[in-house]
C-alpha positions in Angstrom: -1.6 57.8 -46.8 -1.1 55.8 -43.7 0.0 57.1 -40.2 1.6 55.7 -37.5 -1.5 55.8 -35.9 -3.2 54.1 -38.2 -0.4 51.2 -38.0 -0.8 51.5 -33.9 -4.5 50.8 -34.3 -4.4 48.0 -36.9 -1.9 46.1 -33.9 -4.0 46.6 -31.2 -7.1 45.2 -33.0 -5.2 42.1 -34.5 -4.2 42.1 -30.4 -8.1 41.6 -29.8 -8.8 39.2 -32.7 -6.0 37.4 -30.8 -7.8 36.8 -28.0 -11.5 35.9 -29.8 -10.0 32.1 -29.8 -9.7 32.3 -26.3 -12.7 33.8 -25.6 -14.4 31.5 -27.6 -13.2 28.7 -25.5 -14.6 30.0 -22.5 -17.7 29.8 -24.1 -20.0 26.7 -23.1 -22.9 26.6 -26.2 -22.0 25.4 -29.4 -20.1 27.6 -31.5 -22.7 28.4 -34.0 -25.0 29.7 -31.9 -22.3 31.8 -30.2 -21.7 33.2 -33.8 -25.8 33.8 -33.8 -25.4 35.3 -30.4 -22.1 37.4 -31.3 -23.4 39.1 -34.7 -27.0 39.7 -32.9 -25.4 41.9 -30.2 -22.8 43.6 -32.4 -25.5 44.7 -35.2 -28.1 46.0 -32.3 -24.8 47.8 -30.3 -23.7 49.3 -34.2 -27.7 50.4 -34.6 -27.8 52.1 -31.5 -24.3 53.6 -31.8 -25.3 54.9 -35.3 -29.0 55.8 -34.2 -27.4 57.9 -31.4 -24.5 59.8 -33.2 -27.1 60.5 -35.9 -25.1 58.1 -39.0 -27.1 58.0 -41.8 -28.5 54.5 -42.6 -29.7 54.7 -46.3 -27.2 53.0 -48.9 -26.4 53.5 -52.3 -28.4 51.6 -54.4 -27.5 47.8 -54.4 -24.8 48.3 -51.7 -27.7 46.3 -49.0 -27.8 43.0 -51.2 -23.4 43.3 -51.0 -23.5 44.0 -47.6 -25.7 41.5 -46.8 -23.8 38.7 -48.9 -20.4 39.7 -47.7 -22.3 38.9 -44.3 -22.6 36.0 -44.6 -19.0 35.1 -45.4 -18.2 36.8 -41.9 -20.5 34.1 -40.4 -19.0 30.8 -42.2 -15.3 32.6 -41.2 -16.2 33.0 -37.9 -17.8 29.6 -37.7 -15.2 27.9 -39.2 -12.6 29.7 -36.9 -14.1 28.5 -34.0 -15.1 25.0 -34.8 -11.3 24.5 -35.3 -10.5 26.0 -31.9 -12.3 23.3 -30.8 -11.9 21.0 -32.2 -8.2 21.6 -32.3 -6.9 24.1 -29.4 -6.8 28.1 -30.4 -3.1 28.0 -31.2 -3.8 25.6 -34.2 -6.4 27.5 -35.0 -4.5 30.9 -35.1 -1.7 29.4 -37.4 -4.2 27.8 -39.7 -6.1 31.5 -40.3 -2.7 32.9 -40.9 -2.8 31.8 -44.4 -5.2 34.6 -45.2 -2.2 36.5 -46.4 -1.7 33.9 -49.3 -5.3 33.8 -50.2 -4.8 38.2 -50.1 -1.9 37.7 -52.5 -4.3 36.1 -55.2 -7.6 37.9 -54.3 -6.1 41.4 -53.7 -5.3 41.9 -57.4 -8.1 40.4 -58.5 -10.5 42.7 -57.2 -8.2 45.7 -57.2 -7.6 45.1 -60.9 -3.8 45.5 -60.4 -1.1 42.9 -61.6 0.1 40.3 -59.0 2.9 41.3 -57.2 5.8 38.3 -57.2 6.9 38.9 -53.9 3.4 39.0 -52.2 3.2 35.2 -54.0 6.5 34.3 -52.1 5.7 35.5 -48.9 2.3 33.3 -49.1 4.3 30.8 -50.1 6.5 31.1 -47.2 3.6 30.7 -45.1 2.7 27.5 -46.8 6.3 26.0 -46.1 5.7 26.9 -42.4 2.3 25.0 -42.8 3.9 22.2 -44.3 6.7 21.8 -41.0 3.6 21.6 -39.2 2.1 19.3 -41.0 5.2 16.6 -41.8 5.5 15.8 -38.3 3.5 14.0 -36.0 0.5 16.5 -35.8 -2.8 15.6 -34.2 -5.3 18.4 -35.5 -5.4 18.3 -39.7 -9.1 18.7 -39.3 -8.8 21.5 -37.2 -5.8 23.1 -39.3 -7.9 22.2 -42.0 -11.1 24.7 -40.9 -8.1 27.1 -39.4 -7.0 27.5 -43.2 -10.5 27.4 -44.4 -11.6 30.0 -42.2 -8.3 32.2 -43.3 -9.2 31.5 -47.2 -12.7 33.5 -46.0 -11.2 36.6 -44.1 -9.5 36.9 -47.1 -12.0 37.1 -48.9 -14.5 39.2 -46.9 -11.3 41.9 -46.5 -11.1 42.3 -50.5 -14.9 42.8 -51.0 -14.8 45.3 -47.9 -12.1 47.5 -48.5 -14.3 48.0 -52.1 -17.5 48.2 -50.2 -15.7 51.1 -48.1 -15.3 53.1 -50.6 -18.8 53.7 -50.9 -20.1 53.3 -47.4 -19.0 54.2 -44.0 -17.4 51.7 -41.6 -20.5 52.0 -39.2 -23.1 51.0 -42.1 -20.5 48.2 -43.6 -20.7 47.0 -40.0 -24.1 47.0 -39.0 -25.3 46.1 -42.6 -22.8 42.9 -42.2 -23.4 41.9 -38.8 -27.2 42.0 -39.7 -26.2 39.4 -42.9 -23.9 37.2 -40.7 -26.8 37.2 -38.0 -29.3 35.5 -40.9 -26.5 34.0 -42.2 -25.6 31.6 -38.9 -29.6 31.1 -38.3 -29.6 29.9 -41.8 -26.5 27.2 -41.7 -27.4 26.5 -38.5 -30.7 25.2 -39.8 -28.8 23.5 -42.9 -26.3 21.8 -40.2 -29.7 20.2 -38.4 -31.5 19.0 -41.5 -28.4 18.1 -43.6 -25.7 17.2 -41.7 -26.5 16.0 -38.3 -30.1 15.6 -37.7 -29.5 14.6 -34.2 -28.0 17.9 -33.1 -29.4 19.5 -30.4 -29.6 23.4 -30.9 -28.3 24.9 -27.7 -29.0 28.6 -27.3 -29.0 28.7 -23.0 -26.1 30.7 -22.6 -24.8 31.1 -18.9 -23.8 34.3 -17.2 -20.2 33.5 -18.2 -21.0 32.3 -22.1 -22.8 36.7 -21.8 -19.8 37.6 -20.8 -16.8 36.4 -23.4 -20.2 36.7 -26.1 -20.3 40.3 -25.3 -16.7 40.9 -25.4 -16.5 39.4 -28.9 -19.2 41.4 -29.7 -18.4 45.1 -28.9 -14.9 45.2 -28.2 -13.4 42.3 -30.8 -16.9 43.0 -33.6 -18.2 46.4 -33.2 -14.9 48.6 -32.2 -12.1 46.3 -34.2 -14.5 45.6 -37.4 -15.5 48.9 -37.7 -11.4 49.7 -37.6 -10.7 47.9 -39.9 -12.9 48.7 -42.6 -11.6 52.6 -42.1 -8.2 51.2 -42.4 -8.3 49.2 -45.5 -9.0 53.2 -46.8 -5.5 53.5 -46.4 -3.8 49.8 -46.0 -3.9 47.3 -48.9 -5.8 44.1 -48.1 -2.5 42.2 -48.8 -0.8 44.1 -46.0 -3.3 43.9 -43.4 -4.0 39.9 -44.0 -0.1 39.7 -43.6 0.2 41.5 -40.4 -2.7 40.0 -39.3 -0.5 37.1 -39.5 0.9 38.2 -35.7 -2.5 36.8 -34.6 -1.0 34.0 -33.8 1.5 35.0 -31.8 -0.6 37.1 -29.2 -3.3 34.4 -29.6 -0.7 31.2 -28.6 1.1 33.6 -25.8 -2.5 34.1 -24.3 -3.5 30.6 -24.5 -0.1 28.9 -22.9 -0.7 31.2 -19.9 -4.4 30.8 -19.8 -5.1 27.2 -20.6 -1.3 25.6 -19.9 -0.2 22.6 -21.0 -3.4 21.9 -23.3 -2.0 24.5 -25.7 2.1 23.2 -25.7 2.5 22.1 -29.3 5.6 20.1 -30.3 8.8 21.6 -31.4 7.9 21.6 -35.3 4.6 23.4 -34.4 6.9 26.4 -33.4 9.0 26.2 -35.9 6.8 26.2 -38.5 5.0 29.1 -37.1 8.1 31.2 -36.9 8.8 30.2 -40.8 4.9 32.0 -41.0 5.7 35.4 -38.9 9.0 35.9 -40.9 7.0 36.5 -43.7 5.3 39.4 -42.0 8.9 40.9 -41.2 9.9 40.4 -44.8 6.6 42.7 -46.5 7.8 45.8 -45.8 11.4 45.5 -46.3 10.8 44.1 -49.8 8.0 46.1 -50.8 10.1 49.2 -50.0 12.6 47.6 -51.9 10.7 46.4 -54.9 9.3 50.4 -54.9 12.9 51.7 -54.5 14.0 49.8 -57.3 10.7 50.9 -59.5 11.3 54.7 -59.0 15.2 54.5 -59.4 14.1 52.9 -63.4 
């Protein structure tokens, strides 16, 4: 069962992931080789973290080819969510990954082997009607949105095949293991991207002293502390939940930006709108899953 510490934790790591938009904007090199850069650092920090509390590294068999995999969907989230910061701003960014909790609805059941809950559906669908105020107004950044929701369909994802990974593995090994397959897996479409998509890209891995700095904050205090977090908490929070409330992303994220960045980060009035329309649906989980249970023990 879930504490309140465990609620108080899961808030102040969407609170970090937040601010990885931000700090992604502060960095200068393109933004796959600051995922390179970020999932290098975190899996050498989670080694030596593990090598130095004595963790145990060997893994069930086939667990390193799942790990590995479910790596490499970190990467293309990660990518993906900061490509749209820029080529959007962070806030539209933010609001596009909170659609995760709609992708949840559908792939939570599926790999929990449970049936699909009818208000989970409706509160993704709320989200989609806040999406869609966004959208049927004069909005600048589809492609942006457009990688934003992208990149939410794939946090999704990674958050249902963990919290079955986790079962099996601890949340250090699930996070080195990962970071080590989201490493190769950015090397790897970073070489597709230059052969196959823009052959005239120029691979940019001379990071100043202020790209080390926001790099290395991604990666120990938003990668190594708040993955490894997570995966312990989705021991005790569904995957639907956590996508939901991950859903206030957006909020500490847009807060940040308008009083980091200013004016390049006001949105128009339907932008806000549409985002309160998303964050109602995280107010509404818990009142109508404790209803829905209510009603379900009372028959």
């Amino acid at each position: 069962m879930a504490t309140t510490f465990d609620y108080i934790k899961l808030h102040f790591i969407i609170f970090l992931w937040g601010f990885t938009a931000i700090l992604g904007l502060f960095v200068q090199i393109p933004a796959i080789e600051m995922v390179v850069y970020r999932t290098l650092v975190a899996f050498l920090a989670m080694g030596i973290i593990m090598a130095v509390q004595n963790q145990s590294f060997l893994l069930p068999a086939g667990y390193l080819q799942k790990l590995m995999l479910t790596g490499f969907i970190v990467a293309a989230h990660w990518i993906t969510f900061f490509l749209s910061a820029r080529v959007a701003n962070a806030s539209v960014s933010l609001v596009g990954i909170a659609t995760g909790s709609l992708w949840a609805s559908i792939l939570d059941p599926l790999f929990s082997k449970r049936k699909i809950r009818g208000y989970e559906v409706l509160l993704g669908l709320l989200v989609l009607v806040g999406l869609y105020v966004i959208f049927s107004f004069d909005f600048n950044y589809p492609l942006g949105l457009a990688l934003g929701i992208l990149s939410g369909f794939l946090s999704a994802l990674f958050f249902a095949l963990n919290q079955q990974l986790g079962q099996r593995v601890t949340p250090f090994q699930v996070t080195f293991y990962e970071m080590g397959g989201a490493c190769i897996g950015a090397l790897i479409y970073l070489g597709l991207h230059v052969t196959l998509v823009d052959t005239h890209y120029q691979i940019n891995f001379n990071a100043s002293w202020v790209d080390w700095i926001c790099i290395l904050a991604l990666s120990l205090a938003c990668t190594v502390y708040a993955f490894s977090v997570s995966v312990d908490l989705m021991k005790r929070l569904s995957v639907f939940f956590m996508q939901l409330s991950l859903n206030l992303e957006p909020v500490y994220g847009i807060i940040l930006a308008v009083l980091i960045f200013g004016k390049t980060e006001k949105m128009n009035l339907q932008f806000y709108i549409g985002t309160l329309v998303i964050l109602l649906a995280v107010a509404g989980y818990p009142l109508l899953k404790r209803k829905f249970s209510s009603d379900r023990l009372s028959s």
